[in-house]
C-alpha positions as CSV (number, residue, x, y, z in Angstrom):
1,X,7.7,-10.6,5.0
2,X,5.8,-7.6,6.6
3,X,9.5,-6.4,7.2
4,X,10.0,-5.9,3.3
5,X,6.2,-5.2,2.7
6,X,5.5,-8.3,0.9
7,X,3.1,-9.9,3.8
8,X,4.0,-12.9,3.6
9,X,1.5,-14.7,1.1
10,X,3.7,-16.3,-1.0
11,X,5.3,-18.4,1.5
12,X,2.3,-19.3,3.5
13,X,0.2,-20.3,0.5
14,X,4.1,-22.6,-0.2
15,X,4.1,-23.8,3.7
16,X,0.7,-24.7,3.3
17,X,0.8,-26.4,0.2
18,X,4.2,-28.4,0.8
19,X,2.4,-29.5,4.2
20,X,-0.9,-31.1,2.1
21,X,-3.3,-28.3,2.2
22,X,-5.2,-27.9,-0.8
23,X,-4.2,-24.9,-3.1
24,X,-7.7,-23.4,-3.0
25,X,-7.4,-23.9,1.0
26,X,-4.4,-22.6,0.9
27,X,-5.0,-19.5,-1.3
28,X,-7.9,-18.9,1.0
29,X,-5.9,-19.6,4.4
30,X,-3.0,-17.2,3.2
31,X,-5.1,-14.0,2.7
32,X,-6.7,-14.7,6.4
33,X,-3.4,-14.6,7.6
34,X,-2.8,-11.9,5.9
35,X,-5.6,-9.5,7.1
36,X,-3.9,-9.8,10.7
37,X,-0.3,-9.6,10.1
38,X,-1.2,-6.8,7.6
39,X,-3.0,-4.8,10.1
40,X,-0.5,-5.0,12.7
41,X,2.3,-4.2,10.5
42,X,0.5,-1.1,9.7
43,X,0.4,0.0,13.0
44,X,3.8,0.3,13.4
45,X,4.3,2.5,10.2
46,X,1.3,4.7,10.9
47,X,3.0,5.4,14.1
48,X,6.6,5.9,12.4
49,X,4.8,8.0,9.3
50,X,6.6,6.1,7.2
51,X,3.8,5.3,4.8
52,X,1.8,8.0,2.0
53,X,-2.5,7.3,2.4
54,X,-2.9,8.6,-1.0
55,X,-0.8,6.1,-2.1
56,X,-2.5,3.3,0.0
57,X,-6.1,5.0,-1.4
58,X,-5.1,4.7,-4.7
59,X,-3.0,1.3,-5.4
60,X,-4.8,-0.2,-2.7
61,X,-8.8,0.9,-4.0
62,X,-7.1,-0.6,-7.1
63,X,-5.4,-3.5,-5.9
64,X,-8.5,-4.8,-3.3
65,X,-11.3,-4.9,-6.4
66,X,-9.6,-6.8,-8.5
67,X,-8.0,-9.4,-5.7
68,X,-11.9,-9.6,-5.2
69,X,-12.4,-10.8,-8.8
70,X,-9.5,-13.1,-9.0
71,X,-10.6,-14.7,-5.9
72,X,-13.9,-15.2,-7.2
73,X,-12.6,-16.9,-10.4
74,X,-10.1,-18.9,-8.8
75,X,-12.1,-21.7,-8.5
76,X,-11.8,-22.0,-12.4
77,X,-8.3,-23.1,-12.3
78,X,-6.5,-26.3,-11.2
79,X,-3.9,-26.2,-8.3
80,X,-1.0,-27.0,-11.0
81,X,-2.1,-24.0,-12.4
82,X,-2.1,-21.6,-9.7
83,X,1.2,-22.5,-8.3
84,X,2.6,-22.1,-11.4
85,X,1.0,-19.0,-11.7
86,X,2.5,-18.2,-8.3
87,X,5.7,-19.1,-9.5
88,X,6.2,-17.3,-12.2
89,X,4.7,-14.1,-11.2
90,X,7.1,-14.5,-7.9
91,X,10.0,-14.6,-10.2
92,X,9.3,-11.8,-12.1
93,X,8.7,-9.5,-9.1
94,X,12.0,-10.2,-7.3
95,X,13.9,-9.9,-10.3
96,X,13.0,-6.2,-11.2
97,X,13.5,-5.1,-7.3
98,X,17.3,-5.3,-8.3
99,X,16.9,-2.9,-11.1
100,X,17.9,0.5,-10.2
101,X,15.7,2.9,-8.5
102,X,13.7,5.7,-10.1
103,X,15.5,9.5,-9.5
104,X,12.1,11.2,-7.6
105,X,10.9,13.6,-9.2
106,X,11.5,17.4,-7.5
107,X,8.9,19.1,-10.1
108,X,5.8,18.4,-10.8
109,X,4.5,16.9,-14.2
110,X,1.6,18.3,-16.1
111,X,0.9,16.2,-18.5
112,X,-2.6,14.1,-18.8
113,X,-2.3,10.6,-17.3
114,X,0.6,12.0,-14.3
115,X,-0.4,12.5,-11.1
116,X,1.6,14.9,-8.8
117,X,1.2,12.9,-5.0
118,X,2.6,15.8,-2.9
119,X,3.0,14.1,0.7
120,X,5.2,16.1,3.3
121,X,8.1,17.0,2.0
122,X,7.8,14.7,-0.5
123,X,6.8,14.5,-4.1
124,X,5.5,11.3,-6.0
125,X,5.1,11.3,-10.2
126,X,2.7,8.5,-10.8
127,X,2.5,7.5,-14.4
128,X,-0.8,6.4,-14.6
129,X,-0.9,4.9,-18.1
130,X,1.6,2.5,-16.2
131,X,0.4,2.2,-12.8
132,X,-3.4,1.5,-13.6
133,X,-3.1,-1.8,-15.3
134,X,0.1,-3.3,-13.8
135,X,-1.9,-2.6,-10.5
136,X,-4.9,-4.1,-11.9
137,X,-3.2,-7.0,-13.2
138,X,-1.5,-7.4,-9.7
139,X,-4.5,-7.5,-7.9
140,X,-6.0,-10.3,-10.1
141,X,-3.3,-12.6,-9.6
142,X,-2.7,-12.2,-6.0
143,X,-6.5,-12.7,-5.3
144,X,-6.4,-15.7,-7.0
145,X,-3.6,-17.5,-6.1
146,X,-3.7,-16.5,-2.1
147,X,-0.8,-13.4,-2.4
148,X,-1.2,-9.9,-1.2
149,X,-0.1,-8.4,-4.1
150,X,2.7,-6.7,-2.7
151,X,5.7,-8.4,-4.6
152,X,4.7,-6.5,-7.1
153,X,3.4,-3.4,-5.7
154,X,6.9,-2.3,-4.0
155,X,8.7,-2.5,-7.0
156,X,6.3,-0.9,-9.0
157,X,6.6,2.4,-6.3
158,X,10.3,2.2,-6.0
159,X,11.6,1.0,-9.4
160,X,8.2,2.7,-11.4
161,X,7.3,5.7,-9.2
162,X,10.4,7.0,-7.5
163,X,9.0,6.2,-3.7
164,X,11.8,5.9,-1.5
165,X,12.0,2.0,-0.1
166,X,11.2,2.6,3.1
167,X,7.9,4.8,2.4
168,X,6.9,2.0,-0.3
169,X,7.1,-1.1,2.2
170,X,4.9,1.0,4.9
171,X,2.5,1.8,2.3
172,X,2.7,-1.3,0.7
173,X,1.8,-3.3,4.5
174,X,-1.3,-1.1,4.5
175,X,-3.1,-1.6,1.6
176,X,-2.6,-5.4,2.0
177,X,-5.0,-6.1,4.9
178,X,-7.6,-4.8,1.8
179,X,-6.3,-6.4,-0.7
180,X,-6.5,-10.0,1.1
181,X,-9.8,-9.5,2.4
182,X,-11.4,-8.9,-1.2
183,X,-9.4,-11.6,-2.5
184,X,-10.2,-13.6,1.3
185,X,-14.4,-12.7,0.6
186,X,-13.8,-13.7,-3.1
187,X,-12.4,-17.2,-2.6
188,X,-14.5,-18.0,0.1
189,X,-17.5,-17.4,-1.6
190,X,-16.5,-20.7,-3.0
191,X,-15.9,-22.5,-0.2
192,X,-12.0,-23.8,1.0
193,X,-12.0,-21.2,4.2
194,X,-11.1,-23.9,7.2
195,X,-11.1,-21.7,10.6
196,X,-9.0,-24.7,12.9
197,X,-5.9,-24.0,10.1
198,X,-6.5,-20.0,9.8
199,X,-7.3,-18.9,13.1
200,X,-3.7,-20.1,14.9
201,X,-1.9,-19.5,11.8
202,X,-3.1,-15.8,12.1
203,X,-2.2,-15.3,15.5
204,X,0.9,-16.4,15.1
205,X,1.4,-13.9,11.8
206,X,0.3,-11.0,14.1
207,X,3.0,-11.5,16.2
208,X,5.7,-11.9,13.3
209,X,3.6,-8.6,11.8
210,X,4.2,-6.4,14.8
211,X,7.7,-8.0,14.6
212,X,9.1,-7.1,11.0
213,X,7.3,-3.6,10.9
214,X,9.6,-2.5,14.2
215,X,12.9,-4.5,12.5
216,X,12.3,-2.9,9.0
217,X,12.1,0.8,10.7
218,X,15.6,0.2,11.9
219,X,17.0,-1.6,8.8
220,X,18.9,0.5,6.1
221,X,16.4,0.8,2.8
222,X,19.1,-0.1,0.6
223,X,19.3,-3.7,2.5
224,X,15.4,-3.8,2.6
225,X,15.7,-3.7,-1.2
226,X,17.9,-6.5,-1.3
227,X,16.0,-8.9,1.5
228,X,12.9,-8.2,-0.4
229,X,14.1,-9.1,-3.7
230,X,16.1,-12.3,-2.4
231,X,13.1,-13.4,-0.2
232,X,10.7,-13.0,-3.3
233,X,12.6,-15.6,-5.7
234,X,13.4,-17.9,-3.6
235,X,9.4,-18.4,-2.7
236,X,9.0,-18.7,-6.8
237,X,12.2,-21.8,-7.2
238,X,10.1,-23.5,-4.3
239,X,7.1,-23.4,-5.5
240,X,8.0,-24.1,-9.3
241,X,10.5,-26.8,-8.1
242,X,7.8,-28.4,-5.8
243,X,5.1,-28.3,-8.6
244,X,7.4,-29.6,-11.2
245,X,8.3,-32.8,-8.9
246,X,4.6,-33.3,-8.4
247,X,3.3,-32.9,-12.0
């Protein structure tokens, strides 16, 4: 998952789940995990430069608050709920990474509500009449049903924003250690953090971290795009099917 900037929540809040955890344990479990594998992943594309920081400042600032408020308020929902929540929102997000990617821009725009990101060589149009509340929505979800947020936040660059694939899943990995702890601080607040279940399970996620983040450097973006987008819908017929056969 770290290799296609996703970081993995959506299948470890689906592993944990289909194993008897409760979803509030699970949510909570998932962004632990995710603070590790997160971190270590963004290692690996710090070193490679294959990320943008005002990219990771902005969606990521964004993204962390309000995976801190969903968190907090996830205690107001039932587990059907948030797995169907989880569902749905999965489904959504790997659908739109097979829609054709945005032309980057090569001039600037100067218009109000465009910002002009000029990184390197590199130049990012960010609409922000767009961006500002599908990142704000994003981050509300993921902190409250246990996902980092990036299933959405990768498309959004790369389909939305014209980032190129491979610059979106190393910015992506970075501003997810954030966003899970907000939305780790915001569900634990309300209890449902059990450290015998976290602590090896984020070990372990390290390791896959530091893993994915050297396999996706060497993988061709164009098949990132794909394994991403594949990956992300069949965590969201899992998780519907196994909710359906339980309600």
């Amino acid at each position: 998952m770290i290799m296609s900037g996703r970081g993995g929540g959506n299948f470890y809040v689906i592993a944990l789940a289909l194993s008897g955890v409760s979803m509030h344990t699970a949510s909570t479990t998932s962004q632990f995990i995710l603070i590790g594998s997160a971190l270590s992943g963004a290692l690996i594309f710090g070193k490679a430069k294959t990320l943008s920081w005002p990219l990771v400042i902005f969606f990521g600032g964004i993204n962390s608050l309000m995976a801190f408020i969903g968190g907090f308020e996830a205690h107001l929902f039932s587990g059907i709920t948030l797995k169907i929540f989880l569902a749905i929102i999965l489904g959504i997000a790997g659908i739109i990474m097979f829609f054709p990617e945005k032309k980057a821009h090569k001039n600037p725009v100067d218009r109000i509500g465009y910002w002009n990101v000029k990184d390197g060589k590199n130049l990012y149009v960010i609409n922000l009449w767009i961006a500002i509340p599908l990142t704000m929505i994003t981050g509300f979800f993921a902190g409250m049903v246990g996902i980092s947020g990036g299933s959405f936040l990768v498309p959004l660059m790369v389909v939305g924003c014209g980032v190129p694939m491979r610059t979106a899943v190393g910015t992506s990995t970075a501003m997810l250690a954030a966003t899970a702890f907000t939305g780790f601080l915001g569900n634990t607040l309300h209890g449902g953090f059990d450290p015998s279940l976290a602590i090896p399970c984020g070990i372990v996620a390290v390791i896959g971290g530091l893993i994915g983040s050297k396999m996706a450097l060497k993988t061709k973006p164009k098949n990132l795009k794909s394994i991403s987008g594949l990956i992300t819908i069949v965590a969201a017929i899992i998780m519907m099917i196994n909710t359906l056969a339980k309600g």
